[in-house]
C-alpha positions in Angstrom: 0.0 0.0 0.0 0.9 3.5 -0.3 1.1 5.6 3.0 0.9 3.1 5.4 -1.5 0.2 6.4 -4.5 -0.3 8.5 -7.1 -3.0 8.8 -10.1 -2.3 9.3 -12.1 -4.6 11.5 -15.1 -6.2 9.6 -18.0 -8.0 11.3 -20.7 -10.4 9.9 -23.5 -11.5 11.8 -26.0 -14.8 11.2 -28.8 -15.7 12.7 -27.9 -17.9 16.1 -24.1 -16.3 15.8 -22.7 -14.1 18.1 -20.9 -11.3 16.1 -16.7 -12.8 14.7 -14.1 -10.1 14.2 -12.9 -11.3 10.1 -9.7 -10.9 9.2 -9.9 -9.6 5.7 -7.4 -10.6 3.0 -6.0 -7.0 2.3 -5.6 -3.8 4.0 -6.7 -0.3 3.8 -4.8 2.7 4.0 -4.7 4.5 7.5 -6.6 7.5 7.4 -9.9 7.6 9.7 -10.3 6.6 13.4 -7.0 7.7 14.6 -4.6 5.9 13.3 -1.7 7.1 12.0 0.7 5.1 9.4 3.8 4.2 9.9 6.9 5.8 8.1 8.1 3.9 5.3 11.7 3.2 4.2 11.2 2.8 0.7 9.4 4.9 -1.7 6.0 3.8 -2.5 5.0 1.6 -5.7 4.0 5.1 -7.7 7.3 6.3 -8.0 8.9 2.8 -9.2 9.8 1.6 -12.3 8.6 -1.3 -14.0 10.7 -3.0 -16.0 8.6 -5.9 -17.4 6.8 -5.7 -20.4 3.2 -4.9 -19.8 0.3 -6.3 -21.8 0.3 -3.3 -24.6 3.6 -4.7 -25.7 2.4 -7.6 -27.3 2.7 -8.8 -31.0 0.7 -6.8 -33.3 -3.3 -7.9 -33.7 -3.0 -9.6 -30.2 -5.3 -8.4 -27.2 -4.3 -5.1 -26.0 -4.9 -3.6 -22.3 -7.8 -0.9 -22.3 -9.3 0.7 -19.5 -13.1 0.9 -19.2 -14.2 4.7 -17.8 -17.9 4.6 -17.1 -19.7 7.5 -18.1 -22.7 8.1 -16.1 -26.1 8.8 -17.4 -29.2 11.4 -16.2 -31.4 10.0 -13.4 -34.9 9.4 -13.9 -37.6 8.0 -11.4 -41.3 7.6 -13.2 -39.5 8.7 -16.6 -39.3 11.8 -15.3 -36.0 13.0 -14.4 -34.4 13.7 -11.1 -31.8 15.2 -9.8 -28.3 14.2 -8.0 -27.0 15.6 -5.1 -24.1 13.6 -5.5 -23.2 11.6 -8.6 -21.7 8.3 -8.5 -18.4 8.0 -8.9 -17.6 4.4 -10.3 -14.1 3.3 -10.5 -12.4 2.7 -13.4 -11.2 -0.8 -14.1 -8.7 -2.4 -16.9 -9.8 -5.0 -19.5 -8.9 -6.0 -22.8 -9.1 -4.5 -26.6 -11.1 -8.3 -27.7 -13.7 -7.5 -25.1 -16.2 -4.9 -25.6 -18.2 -3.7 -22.5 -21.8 -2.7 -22.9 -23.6 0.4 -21.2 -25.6 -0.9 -18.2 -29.2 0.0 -16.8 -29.4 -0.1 -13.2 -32.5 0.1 -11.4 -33.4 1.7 -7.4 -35.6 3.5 -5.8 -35.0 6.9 -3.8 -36.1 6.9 0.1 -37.2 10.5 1.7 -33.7 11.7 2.7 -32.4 11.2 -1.0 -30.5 7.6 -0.3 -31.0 5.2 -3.3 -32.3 1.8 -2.0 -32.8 -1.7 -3.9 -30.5 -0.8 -6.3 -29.6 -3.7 -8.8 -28.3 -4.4 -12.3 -31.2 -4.4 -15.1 -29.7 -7.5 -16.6 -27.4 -10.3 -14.8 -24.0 -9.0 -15.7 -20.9 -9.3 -13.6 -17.2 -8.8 -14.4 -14.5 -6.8 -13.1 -15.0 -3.4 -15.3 -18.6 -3.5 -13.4 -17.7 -4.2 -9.9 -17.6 -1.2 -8.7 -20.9 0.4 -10.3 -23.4 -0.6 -7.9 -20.8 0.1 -5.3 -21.0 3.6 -6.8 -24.8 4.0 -7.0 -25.0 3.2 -3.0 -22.7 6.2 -2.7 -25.0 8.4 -4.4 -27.3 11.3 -3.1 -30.4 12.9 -5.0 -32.4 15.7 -3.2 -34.4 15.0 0.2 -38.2 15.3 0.6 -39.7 12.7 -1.7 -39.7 9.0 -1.7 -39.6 7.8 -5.5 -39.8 4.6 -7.2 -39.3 2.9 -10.7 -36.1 4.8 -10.7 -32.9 4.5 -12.9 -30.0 5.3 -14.4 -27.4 4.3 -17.2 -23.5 3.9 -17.0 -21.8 3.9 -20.8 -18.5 2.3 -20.7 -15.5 4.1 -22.4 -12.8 1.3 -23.7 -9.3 3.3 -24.0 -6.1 2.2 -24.7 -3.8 2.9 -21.9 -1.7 5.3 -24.0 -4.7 7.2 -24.0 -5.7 7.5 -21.0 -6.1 11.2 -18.8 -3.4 11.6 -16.6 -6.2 12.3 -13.8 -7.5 8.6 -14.3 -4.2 7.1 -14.8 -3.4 8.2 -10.9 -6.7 7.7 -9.5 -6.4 3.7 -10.4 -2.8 3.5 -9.0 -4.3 4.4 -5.8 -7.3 2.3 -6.0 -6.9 -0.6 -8.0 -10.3 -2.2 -9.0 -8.4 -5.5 -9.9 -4.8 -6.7 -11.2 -2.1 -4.0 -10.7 -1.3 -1.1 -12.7 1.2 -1.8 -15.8 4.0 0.0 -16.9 1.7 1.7 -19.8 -0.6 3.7 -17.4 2.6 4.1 -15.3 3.5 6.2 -18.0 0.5 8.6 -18.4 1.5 9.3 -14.3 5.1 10.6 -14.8 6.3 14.0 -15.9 8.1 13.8 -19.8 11.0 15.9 -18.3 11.3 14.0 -14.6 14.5 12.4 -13.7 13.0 10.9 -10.6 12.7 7.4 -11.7 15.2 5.2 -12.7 16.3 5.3 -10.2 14.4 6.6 -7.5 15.7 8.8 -4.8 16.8 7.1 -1.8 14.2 8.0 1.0 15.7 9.6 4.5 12.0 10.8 6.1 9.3 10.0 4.9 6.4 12.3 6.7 2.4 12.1 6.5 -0.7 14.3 7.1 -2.5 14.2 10.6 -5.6 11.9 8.6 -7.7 12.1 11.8 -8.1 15.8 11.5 -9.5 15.9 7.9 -12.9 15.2 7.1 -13.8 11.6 5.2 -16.9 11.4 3.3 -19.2 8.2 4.0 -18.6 5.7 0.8 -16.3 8.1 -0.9 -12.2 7.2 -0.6 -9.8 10.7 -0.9 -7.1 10.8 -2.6 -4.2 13.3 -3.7 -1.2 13.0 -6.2 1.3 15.4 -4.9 3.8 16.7 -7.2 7.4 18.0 -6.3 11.1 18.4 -7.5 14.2 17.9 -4.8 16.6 20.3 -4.6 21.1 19.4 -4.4 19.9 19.0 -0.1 17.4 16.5 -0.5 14.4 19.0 0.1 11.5 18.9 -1.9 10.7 22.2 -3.5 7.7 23.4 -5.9 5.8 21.2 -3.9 2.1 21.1 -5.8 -1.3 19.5 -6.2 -1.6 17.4 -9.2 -4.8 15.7 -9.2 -7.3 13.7 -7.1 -11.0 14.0 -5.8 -10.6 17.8 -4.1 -10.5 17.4 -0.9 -8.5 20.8 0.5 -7.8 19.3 3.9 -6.5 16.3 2.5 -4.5 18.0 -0.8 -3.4 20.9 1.9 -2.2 18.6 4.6 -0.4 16.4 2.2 1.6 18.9 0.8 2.5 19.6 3.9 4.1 15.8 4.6 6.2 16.3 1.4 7.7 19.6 2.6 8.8 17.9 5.9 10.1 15.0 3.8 13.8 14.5 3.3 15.7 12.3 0.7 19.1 11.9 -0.3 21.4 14.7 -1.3 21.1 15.1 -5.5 18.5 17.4 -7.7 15.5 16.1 -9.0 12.7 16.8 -10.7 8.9 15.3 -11.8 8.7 13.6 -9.1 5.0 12.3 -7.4 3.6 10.9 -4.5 0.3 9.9 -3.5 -2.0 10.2 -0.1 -5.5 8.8 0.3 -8.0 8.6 3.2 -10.3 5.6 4.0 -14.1 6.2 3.2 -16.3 7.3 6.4 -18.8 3.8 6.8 -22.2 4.2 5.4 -24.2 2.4 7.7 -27.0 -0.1 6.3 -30.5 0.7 6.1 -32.6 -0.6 8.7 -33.6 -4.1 8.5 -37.4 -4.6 8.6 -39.0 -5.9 11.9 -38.9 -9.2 12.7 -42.8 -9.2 13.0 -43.1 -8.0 9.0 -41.1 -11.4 8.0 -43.2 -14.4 7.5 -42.8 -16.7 10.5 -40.1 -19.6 10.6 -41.3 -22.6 11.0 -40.5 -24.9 13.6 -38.1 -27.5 12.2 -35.5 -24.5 11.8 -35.1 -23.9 15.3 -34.6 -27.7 16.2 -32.2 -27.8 13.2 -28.6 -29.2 14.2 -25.2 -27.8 14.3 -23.2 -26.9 11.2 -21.0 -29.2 9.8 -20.2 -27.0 7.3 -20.5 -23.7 8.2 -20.6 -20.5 6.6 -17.5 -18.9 5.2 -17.7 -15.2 6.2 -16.4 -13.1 3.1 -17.0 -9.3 3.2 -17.5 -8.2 -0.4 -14.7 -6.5 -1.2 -15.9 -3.8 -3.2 -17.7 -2.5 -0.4 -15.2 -3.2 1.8 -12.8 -0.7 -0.5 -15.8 2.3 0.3 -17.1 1.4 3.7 -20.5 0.6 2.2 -22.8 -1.4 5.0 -25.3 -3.8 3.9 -27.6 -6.8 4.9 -29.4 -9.4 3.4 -31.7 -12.4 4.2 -31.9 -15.3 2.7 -34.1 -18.7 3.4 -33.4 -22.3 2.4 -34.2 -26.2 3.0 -32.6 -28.5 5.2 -32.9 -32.0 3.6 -32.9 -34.9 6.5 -29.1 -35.8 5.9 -28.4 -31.8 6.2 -27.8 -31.0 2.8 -28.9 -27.1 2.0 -31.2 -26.3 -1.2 -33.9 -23.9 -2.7 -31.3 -21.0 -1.1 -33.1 -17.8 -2.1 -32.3 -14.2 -1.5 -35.5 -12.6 0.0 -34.4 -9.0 1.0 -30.9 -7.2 0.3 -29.9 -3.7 1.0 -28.3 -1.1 -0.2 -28.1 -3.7 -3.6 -28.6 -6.9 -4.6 -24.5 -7.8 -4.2 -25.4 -8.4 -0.9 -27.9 -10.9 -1.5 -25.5 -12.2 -4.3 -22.9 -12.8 -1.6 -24.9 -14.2 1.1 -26.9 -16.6 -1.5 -23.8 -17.6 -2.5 -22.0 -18.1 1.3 -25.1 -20.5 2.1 -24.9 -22.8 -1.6 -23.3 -26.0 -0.4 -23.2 -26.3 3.0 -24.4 -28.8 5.4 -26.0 -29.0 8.7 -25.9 -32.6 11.1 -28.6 -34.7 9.8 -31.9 -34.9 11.2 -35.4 -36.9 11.4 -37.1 -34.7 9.0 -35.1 -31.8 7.9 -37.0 -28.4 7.5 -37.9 -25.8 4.5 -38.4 -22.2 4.7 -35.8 -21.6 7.1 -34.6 -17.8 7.3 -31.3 -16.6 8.1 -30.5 -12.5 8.3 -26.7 -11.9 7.3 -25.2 -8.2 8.2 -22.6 -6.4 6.9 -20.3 -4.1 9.5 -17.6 -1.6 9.3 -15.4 -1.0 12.4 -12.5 0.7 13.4 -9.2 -0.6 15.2 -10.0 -1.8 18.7 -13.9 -1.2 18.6 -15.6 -4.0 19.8 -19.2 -5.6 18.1 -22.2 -3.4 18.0 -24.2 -4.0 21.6 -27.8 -4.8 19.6 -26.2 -7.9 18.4 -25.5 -11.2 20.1 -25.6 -14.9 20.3 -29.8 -15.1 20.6 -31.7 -15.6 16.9 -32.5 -12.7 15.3 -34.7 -14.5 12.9 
């Protein structure tokens, strides 16, 4: 990672389950909650070279790296159209010249403080260029007041070669890869024409970083800041300046700040770059609906044995990556010998992923066997952000929930 790392605690919670800490396979940068990164002795992976050939260097006529850039559409609820407060921001994602992405529809409703709710794909399509869209969309805002259904909107892929694409996008992915890691093509479109900062890089003596836990993070919504500075014969960065990133003046202010108080080895430089970023705020789930609402579970469930195999917690990682929070429940048979089947997604919220991933948790698991195994049986799966050291959220604990 870039300016340090921090995992962020992650909590799941099933029905009959006390809450369990996951350790998450990754880390976030440290940012919120008080934590403050470590110094680094090494420059970070943006101001590297790469010296393997990337993908784009391949024999003419063979597949060739793109990046998809989704463009988004105008709102409309009704067919008539609505406003944003705050447009999604999908990430952009790389893919391949031989595969053409296709705009996609994605449906929601709008609840009476402006958060879009139910939101899933119009058709069934999944892939790494569209992993992040309904992400995005939970993110949104549109204005407060009115409740609206039947509501939608469409993101239009661009395909680019990577010589091609904006500097300002280029950067953005470095610091928030969507999938495999940047190659030396996009590195490109990051560095100065004129820099001799790379190759190689300057040997790092301090290495300092913004006070994260004063600047304001937004709920679903990573910062980030590429800083840009040259190093003068004493190993001072000078002309220190704000490339790009998503305009955040805390953040770009305070981070130009760390690269003034940084110190490298004696020799000039210039062109050279560094990054910052800030965890998202959590965005906390919308309320589940009350147990009395849900239809009742029959009486087999609750004599149901132990698991034999049990659940593997997986937070998805896309909302992991923006702090989203989400729920779902989902019901399924028991067959005598213990065997699950008929699992079905009833509820989800903020989107359908949710459901996707705990439909897809439950699919092939097993509980001991019993006389006559049970159908209809209802399990609630949450989705929880935390911070270093907090502990589980007191509403939740060991007694069903459904």
């Amino acid at each position: 990672m870039l300016t340090g790392v921090w995992h962020r605690r992650v909590w799941m919670s099933v029905m009959r389950w006390s809450w369990i800490p996951l350790a998450i396979a990754g880390s976030v940068v440290a940012g919120a909650q008080g934590i403050r990164p470590p110094v680094q002795s090494s420059p970070p992976p943006v101001i590297q070279t790469h010296d393997h050939a990337g993908p784009n260097s391949a024999a003419p006529g063979a597949p060739q790296s793109t990046m998809t850039i989704w463009r988004v559409g105008a709102a409309t609820c009704g067919g008539q159209p609505v406003g944003m407060t705050q447009a999604p921001n999908p990430l952009p994602a790389l893919g391949w010249s031989g595969v053409t992405e296709a705009p996609l529809r994605v449906m929601f409703r709008i609840d009476a403080t402006g958060r879009p709710l139910g939101i899933e794909r119009e058709q069934r399509r999944f892939g790494q260029a569209t992993a992040d869209l309904l992400p995005a969309m939970a993110a949104a805002r549109f204005a407060a007041g009115v409740a609206r259904t039947d509501c939608s909107i469409t993101f239009t892929p661009d395909q680019l070669p990577l010589d091609q694409v904006p500097a300002d996008i280029a950067m953005a992915y470095t610091v928030f890869p969507t999938g495999a890691r940047a190659p030396e093509a996009l590195w490109r479109r990051i560095r100065p024409a004129d820099t001799t900062c790379f190759d190689p890089t300057p040997a790092l003596l301090n290495r300092a970083f913004p006070d994260f836990t004063a600047i304001a993070g937004q709920p679903g919504r990573p910062l980030w800041t590429m800083i840009g500075y040259d190093i003068d014969v004493d190993g001072k960065p000078v002309r220190v300046r704000t490339l790009e990133g998503s305009r955040s003046a805390a953040l770009d202010a305070a981070s130009r700040r760390a690269v003034e108080q940084s110190r490298f080895v004696k020799g000039a430089r210039r062109g050279c770059v560094y990054p910052y970023w800030k965890i998202a705020d959590p965005m906390p789930a919308p309320e589940t609906p009350a147990r009395e609402t849900m239809p009742a579970q029959p009486e087999a469930c609750n004599a149901l044995g132990e698991w034999t195999r049990a659940p593997r917690l997986a937070y998805p990682n896309d909302y992991r990556r923006r702090g989203i929070e989400g729920w779902a429940i989902v019901s399924y048979d028991v067959a005598p010998w213990g065997a699950l089947g008929n699992v079905k997604v009833l509820m989800a919220e903020p989107t359908s992923d949710f459901g996707d991933a705990a439909r897809s948790m439950f699919t092939g698991l097993s509980r001991k066997p019993s006389e006559t195994g049970a159908s209809g049986c209802m399990e609630r799966v949450r989705y929880v952000m935390g911070a270093p050291g907090t502990s589980p959220p007191a509403d939740e604990g060991p007694l069903p929930l459904y």
